[in-house]
N, C-alpha and C positions, 0 to 999 in steps of 0.2 A: 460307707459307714457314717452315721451320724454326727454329729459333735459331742451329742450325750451320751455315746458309747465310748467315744473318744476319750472323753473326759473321765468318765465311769474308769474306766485300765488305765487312763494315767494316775487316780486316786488309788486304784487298789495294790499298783506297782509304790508309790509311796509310803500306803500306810509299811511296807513290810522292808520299804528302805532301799528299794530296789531302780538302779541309772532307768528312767525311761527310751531309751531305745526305739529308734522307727519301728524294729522290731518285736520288742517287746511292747511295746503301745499296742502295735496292729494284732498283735495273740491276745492281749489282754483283752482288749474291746471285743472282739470274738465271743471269749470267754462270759465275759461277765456286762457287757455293753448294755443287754435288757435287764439286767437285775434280775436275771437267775439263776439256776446253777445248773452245771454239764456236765454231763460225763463225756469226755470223748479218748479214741487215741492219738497218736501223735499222725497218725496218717489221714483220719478224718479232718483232724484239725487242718494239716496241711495241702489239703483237698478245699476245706472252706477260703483259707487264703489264698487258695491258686486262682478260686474262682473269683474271687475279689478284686484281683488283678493286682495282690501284692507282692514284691519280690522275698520271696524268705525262703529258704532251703528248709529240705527234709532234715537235714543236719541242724540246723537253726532251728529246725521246732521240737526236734529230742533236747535241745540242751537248755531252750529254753523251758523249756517244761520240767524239766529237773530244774534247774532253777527254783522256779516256782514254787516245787514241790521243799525244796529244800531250806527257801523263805519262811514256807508254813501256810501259803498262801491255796495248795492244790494238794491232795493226798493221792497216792498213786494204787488201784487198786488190781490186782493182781488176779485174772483168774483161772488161769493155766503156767505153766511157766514159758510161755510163747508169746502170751495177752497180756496185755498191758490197760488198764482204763486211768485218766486222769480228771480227777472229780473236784469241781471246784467249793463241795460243800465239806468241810473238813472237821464238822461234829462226828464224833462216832456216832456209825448209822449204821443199818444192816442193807444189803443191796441185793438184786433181782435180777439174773442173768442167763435173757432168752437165748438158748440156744442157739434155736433155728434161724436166727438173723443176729447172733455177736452182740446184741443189745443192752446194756447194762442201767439200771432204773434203780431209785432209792425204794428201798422195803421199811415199813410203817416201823420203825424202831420203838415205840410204845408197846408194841403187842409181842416184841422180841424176850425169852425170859430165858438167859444162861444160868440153869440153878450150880452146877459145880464144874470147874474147871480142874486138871488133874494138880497134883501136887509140882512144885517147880523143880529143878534141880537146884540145890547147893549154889548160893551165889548169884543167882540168877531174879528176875523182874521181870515183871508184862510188859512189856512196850505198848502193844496193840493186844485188840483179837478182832480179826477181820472174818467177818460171818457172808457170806456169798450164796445165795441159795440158785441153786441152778434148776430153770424150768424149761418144758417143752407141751404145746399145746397138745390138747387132747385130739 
């Protein structure tokens, strides 16, 4: 890993106030070390640090990622109740989800148009609304 990757996840673990950690350094850098953003799960992620030759457990990269997620830092998106993707661009955005190879890709959120949502119940507020469009090639 570079030193401007390095650097890049030590910056992003502080704006959000977060102990840098060998291991949250070396997820962060991962993450966001090129200045872009990813979607991954916790098992790819932990796939990229193996091969990196860093020591971080499977256990280590679920909690660090809720973490994260929980900083405000990564949004966790959801798209079976089995699937998990952890996305480190955290504007509401609509996303694009190949089937045929578990892929998950931002969808042009400009061209997205939710005309009516149903009524809420009693007491109740939007948190979210998470939009998922599920493809398979022709």
């Amino acid at each position: 890993m570079t030193s401007d990757a390095i650097q890049r996840g030590s910056d992003w673990l502080n704006q959000a106030g977060l102990r840098p950690t060998r291991q949250r350094v070396a997820l962060a850098a991962l993450l966001v070390g090129d200045g872009r953003n990813r979607h991954v799960t916790a098992e790819s992620l932990f796939a990229s640090v193996q091969e990196r030759g860093e020591s971080v457990s499977l256990a280590t990269v679920y909690n660090t990622l809720r973490a994260f997620c929980d900083a405000g830092l990564m949004q966790e998106v959801t798209v079976d109740g089995s699937r998990s993707y952890f996305d480190t661009n955290t504007h509401d955005h609509p996303h694009f989800y190949w089937e045929e190879d578990g892929h998950l890709t931002d969808a042009p959120s400009d061209q997205l148009v939710i005309a009516k949502l149903p009524d809420l119940p009693e007491g109740a507020e939007i948190a979210s609304v998470d939009v998922v469009i599920r493809l398979r090639r022709k």
